[in-house]
VOGU-3710 file (C-alpha; in Angstrom, 3 decimals, decimal comma):
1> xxxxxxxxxx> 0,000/0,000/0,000  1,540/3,408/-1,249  1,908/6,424/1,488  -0,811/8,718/0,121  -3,339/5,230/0,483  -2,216/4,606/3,520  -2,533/7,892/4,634  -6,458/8,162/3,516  -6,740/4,884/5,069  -5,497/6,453/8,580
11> xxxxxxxxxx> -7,674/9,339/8,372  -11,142/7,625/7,666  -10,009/5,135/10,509  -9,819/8,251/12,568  -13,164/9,797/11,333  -15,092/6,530/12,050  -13,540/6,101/15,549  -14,856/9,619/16,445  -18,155/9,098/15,237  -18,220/5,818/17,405
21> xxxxxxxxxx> -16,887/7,649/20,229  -19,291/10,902/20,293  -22,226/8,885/21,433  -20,564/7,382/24,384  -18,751/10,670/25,200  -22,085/12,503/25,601  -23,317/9,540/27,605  -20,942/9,598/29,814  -21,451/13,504/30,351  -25,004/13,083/31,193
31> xxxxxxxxxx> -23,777/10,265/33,781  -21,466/12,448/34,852  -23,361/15,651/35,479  -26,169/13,888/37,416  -22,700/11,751/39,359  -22,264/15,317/40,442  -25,977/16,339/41,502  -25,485/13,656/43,984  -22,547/14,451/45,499  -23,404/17,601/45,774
41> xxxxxxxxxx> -26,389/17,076/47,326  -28,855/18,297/44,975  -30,725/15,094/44,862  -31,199/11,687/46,568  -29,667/8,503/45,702  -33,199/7,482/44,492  -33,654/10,105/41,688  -30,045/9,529/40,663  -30,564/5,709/39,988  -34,378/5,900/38,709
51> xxxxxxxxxx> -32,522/8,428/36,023  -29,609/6,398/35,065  -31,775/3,568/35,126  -34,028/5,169/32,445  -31,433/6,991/30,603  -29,070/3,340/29,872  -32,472/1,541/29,196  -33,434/4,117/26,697  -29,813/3,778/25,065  -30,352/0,224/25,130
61> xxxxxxxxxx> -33,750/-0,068/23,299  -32,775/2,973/20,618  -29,895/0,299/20,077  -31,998/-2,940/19,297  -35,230/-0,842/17,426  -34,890/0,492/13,955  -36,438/3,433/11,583  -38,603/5,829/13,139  -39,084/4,045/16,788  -34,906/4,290/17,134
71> xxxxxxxxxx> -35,101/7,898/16,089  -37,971/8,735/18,412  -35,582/7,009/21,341  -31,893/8,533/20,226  -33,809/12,325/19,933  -35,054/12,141/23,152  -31,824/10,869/24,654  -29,934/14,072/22,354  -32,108/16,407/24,023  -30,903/14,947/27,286
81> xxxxxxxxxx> -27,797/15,230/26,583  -27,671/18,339/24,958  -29,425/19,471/28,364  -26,619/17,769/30,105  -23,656/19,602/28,134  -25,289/23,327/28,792  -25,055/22,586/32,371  -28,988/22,744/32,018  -30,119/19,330/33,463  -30,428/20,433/37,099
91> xxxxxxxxxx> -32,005/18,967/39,644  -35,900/20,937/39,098  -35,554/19,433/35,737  -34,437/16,168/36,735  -38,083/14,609/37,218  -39,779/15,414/34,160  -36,214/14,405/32,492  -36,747/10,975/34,207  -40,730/10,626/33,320  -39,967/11,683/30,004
101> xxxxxxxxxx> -37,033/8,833/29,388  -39,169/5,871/31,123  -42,233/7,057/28,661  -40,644/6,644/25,752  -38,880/3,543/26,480  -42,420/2,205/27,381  -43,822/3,001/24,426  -41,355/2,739/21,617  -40,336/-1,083/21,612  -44,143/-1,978/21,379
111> xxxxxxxxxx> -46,598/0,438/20,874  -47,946/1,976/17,812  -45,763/4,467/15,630  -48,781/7,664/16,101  -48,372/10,373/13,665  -46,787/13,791/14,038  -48,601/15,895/16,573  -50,659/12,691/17,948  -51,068/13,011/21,784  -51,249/9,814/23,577
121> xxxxxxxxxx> -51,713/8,790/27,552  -50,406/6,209/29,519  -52,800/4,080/32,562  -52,434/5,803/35,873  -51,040/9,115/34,329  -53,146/12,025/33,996  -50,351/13,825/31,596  -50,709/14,405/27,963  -47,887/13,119/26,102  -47,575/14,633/22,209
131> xxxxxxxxxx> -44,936/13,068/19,545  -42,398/15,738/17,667  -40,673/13,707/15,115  -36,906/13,578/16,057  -38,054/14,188/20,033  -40,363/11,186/20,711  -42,836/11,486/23,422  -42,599/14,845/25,226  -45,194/15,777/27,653  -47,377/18,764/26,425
141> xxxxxxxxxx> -47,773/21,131/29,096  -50,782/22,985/27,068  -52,685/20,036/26,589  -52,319/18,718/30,182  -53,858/21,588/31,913  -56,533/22,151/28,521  -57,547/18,510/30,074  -57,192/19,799/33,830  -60,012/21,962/32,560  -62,266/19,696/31,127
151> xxxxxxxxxx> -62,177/17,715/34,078  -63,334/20,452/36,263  -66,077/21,470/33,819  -67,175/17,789/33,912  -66,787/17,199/37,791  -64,504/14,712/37,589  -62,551/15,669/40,496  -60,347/12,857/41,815  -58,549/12,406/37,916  -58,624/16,637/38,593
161> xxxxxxxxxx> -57,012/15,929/41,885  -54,713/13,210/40,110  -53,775/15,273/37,570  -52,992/18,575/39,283  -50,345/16,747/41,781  -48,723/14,688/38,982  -47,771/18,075/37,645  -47,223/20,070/40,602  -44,655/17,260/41,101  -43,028/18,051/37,893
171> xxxxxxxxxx> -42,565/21,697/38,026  -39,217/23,020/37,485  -37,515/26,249/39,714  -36,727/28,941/37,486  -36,902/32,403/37,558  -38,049/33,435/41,423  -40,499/30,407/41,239  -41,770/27,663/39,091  -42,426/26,477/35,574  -43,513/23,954/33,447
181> xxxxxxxxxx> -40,851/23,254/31,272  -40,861/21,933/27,849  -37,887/19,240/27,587  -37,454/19,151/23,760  -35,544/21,384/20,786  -38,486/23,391/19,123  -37,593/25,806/16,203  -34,270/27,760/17,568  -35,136/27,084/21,317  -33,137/24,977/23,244
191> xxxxxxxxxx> -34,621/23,193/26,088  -35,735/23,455/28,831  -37,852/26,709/27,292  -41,412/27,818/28,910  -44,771/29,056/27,183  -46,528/31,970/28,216  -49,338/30,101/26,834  -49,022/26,723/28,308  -48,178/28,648/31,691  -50,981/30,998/31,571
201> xxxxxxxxxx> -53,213/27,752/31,258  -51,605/26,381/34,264  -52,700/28,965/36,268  -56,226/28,947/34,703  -56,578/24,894/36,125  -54,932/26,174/39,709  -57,243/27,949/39,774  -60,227/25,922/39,069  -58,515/23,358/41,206  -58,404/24,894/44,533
211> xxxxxxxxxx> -62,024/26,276/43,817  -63,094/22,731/42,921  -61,032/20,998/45,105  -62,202/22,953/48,333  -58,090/23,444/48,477  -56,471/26,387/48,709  -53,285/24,997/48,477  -53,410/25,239/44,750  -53,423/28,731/44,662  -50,355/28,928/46,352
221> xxxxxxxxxx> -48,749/27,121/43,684  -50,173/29,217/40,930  -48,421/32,262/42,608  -44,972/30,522/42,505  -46,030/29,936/38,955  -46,184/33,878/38,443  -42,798/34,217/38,148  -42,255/33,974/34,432  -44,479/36,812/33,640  -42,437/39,387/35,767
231> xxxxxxxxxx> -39,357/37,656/34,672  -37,956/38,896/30,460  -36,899/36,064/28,477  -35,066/33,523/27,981  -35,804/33,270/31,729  -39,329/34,232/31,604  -41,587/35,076/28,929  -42,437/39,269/29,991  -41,178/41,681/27,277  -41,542/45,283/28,860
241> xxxxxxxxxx> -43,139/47,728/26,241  -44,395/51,432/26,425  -48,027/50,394/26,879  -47,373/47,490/29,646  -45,834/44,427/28,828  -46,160/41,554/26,350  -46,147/38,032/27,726  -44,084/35,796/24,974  -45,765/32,377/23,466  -41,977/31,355/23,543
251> xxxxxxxxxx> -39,558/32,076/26,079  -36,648/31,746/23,135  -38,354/33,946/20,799  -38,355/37,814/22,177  -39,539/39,597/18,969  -42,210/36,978/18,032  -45,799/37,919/19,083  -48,628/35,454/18,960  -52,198/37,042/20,279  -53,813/34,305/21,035
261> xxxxxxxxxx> -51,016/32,758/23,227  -50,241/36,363/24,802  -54,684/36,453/25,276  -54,759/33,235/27,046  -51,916/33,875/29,488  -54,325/36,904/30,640  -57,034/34,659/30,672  -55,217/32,584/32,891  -54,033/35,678/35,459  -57,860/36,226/35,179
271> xxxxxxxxxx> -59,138/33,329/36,630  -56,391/33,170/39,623  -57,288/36,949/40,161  -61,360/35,630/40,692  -60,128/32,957/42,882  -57,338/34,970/45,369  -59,371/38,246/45,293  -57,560/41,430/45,403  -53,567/40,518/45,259  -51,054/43,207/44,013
281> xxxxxxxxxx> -48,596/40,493/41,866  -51,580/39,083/39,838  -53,214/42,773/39,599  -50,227/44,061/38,072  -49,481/41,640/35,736  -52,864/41,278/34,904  -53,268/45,290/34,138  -49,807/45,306/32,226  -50,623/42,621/29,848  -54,619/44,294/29,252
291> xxxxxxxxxx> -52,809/47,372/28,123  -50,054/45,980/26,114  -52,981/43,584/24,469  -55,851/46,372/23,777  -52,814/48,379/21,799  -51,650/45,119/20,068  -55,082/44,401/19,061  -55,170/46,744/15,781  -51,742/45,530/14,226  -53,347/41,703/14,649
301> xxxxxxxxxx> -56,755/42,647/12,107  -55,939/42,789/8,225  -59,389/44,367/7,897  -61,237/41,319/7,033  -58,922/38,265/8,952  -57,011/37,833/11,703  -52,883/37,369/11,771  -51,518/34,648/13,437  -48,201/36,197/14,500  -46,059/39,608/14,065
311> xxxxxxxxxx> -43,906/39,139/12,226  -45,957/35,860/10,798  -48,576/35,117/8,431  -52,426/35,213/8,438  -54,335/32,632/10,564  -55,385/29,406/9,707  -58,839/29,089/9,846  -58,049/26,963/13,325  -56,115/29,782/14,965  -58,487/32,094/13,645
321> xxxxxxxxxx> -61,177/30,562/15,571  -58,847/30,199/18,377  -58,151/33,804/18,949  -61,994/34,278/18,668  -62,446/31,821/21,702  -59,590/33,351/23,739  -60,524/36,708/23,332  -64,325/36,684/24,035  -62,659/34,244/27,209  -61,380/38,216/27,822
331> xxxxxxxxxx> -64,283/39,937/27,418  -65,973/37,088/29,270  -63,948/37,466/32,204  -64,377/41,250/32,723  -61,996/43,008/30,310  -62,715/45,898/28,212  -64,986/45,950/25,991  -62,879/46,456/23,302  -61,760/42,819/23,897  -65,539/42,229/23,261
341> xxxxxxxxxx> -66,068/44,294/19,759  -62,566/42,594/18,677  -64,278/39,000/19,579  -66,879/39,960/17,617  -64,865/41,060/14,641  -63,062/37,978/14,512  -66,837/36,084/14,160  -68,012/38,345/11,717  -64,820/37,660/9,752  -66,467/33,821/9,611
351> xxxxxxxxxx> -69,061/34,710/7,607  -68,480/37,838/5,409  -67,238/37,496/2,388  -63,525/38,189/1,066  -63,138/41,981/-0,496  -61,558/41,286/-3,666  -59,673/43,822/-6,005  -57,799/42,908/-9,524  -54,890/45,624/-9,135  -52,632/45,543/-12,091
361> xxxxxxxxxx> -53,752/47,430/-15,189  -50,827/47,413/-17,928  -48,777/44,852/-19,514  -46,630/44,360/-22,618  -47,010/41,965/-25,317  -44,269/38,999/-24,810  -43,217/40,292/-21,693  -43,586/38,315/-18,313  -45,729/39,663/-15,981  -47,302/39,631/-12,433
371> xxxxxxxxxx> -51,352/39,390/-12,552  -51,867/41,356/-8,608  -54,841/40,773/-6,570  -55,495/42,525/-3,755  -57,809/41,061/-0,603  -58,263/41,495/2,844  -58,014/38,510/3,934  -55,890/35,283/2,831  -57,933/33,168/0,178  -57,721/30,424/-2,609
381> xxxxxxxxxx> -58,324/32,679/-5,890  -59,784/31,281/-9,456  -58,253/33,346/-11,926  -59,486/33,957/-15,688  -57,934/35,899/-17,716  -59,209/36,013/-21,703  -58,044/38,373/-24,701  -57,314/38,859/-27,773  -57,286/35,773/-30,416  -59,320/33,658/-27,854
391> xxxxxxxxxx> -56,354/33,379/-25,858  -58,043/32,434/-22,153  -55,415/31,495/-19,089  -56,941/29,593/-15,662  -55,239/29,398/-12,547  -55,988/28,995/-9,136  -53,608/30,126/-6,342  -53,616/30,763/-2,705  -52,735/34,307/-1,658  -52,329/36,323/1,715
401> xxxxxxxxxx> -54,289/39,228/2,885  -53,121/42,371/1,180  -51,549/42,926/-2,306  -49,886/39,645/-3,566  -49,139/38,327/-7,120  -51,790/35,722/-7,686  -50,132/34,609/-11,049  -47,134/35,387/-13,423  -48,333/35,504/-17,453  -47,172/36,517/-20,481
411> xxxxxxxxxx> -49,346/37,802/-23,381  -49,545/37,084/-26,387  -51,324/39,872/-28,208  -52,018/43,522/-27,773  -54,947/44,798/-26,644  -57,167/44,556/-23,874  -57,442/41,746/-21,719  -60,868/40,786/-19,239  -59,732/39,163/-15,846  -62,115/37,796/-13,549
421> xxxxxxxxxx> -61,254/36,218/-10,183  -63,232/34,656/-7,592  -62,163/34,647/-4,160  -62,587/32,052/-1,220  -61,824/32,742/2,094  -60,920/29,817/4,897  -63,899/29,621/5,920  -65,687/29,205/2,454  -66,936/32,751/1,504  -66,241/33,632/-2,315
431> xxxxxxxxxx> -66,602/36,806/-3,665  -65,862/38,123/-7,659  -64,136/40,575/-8,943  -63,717/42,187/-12,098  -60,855/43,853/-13,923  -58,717/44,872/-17,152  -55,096/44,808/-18,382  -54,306/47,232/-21,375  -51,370/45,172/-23,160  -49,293/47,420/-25,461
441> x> -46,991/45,674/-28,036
//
């Protein structure tokens, strides 16, 4: 074997032994940095063998499974680690680390592969568990205390009871208090992050609880769980602004605002500030976030649709709805009645019909060109365009609210050319519109 083979041969052996090595390097890390919660004292010998009991049996099955049920297992063991090697995995986070390991080593070997976004449950555990391809099982927050409400509305108070202490049990510190923490990598946050929206929901079922429950214990908890919103990001989710202050959907995302998130965490302050009565942390917060809202509220209505996020897109027709729910939940619960008119806004928006404009006028023969439509709200447009020499064009297209290019042509002739469009909104409403393009050769 010549040098320069040898060489390459050298080099790849290298390559392949540090790829075999990087797994059991990061292992070893996360042994090592929960070795060190022990002897420190942070937590018991119990919690440090239940985790490295779940953590090597999750390695093991991710090693014997294949295709999607492997991945599932070696993302949630990467988030662990990657927890692990920014000194994040701590001893509040240890618990839902450990649930969240034993969960997915449950499930994966022998239960059903569920499709993206599927939420399952497990006997004798009130959480709600949600796949995220690459993350496996990761408990979802939102949805656990969403069902924490449905339980009170249907009296079923021991699961209630269940439920609440399962996930008072699993709260994390952070900030001056507590937090329910999600434990996976979501868009460009690294865990553990926190949801205004999942936390504001938290204290909504607190709050229900002790009310419920006959147990004012509860409440106490939902004021530890205050924290966040006094707290600016990535800590907490409170963004200070000249109005009052904005409480973030995601703690990792500072400049993103989504309305219906930021509506429900007042929502939430709402129903612990019916429950505890006069109390100057939740009246604060509470009149911070109404002020920031009622000025956000204009820059959130295209005129005929709601937008989702700033900066974002329109709705969906889903979080369209949503917002309409959250923010009549605001009017419901005694906020201004500009919370109301905006409710009603969004439900009108349901059921009118798309205002539909055909904006371009001139063209040039052989030329490509934009055909722009102009609507207030986002919609599926037919368009027809006919001219000269019986030359007809039809395309459909889905545009946003505003002025968008709902096709690019290029004519054939010179002359004048008809365009008609039809319009449909999300929620089925069409409306026509009429127009003409002068094309000059």
């Amino acid at each position: 074997m010549g040098t320069r083979a040898a060489s390459a041969v050298l080099a790849l052996a290298a390559v392949v032994l540090a790829l075999a090595a990087a797994p059991a390097s990061a292992a070893q890390a996360t042994r090592d940095a929960v070795d060190e919660l022990l002897s420190a004292g942070a937590i018991d010998q119990a919690a440090h063998d239940r985790f490295d009991a779940a953590y090597d049996a999750a390695i093991e099955a991710a090693r014997k499974l294949r295709g999607t049920r492997r991945s599932a297992l070696r993302g949630v063991v990467a988030d662990v680690d990657g927890m692990a090697e920014r000194d994040a995995l701590d001893a509040g986070t240890l618990p839902a680390v450990t649930l969240t390991l034993e969960r997915n080593v449950q499930w994966w070997p022998t239960r059903p592969i569920v499709a993206a976004g599927a939420r399952v449950s497990f006997d004798g555990d009130e959480l709600v568990w949600q796949r995220y391809p690459g993350h496996g099982l990761q408990i979802q927050w939102l949805g656990t205390f969403g069902k924490a409400n449905g339980l009170k509305l249907k009296r079923q108070y021991p699961q209630l009871k269940a439920l609440l202490d399962e996930a008072i049990s699993l709260a994390a510190p952070r900030g001056d208090g507590i937090a329910w923490e999600y434990l996976f990598a979501f868009d460009r946050g690294r865990p553990p992050w926190v949801s205004g929206l999942a936390q504001g929901t938290a204290l909504s079922a607190l709050a229900h609880g002790a009310q419920a429950l006959g147990d004012p214990s509860y409440l106490d908890v939902a004021r530890r769980a205050l924290s966040i919103f006094g707290t600016p990001p990535p800590v907490g989710v409170r963004v200070a602004t000249k109005a009052g202050a904005h409480y973030l959907q995601y703690s990792f995302a500072p400049k993103l605002k989504i309305l219906n998130g930021f509506v429900q965490s007042l929502n939430g302050l709402a129903d612990l500030r019916a429950q505890t009565g006069p109390d100057a942390a939740v009246d604060a917060l509470l009149a911070a976030g109404d002020a920031e809202a009622l000025a956000e509220l204009p820059s959130f209505d295209t005129g005929g649709w709601s937008r989702y996020a700033i900066p974002g897109a329109d709705s969906s027709l889903h979080y369209h709805r949503l917002l309409e729910e959250f923010v009549q939940g605001r009017c419901d619960r005694g906020g201004d009645q500009r919370f109301c008119d905006f409710a009603a806004e969004l439900r009108d928006d349901l059921v009118t019909p798309p205002t539909v404009e055909v904006v371009s006028r001139r063209a040039h023969r052989g030329r490509a060109t934009s055909l722009r439509i102009r609507v207030d709200k986002p919609a599926t447009v037919r368009v027809k365009i006919a001219g000269p020499a019986d030359y007809k064009l039809i395309r459909k297209a889905t545009i946003a609210s505003g002025t968008s290019t709902a096709l690019r042509w290029r004519p054939r002739h010179s002359g004048s050319y008809a365009v008609e469009v039809t319009a449909t909104d999300p929620a089925g409403n069409a409306a026509p519109a009429t127009g003409a393009v002068a094309v000059a050769g």
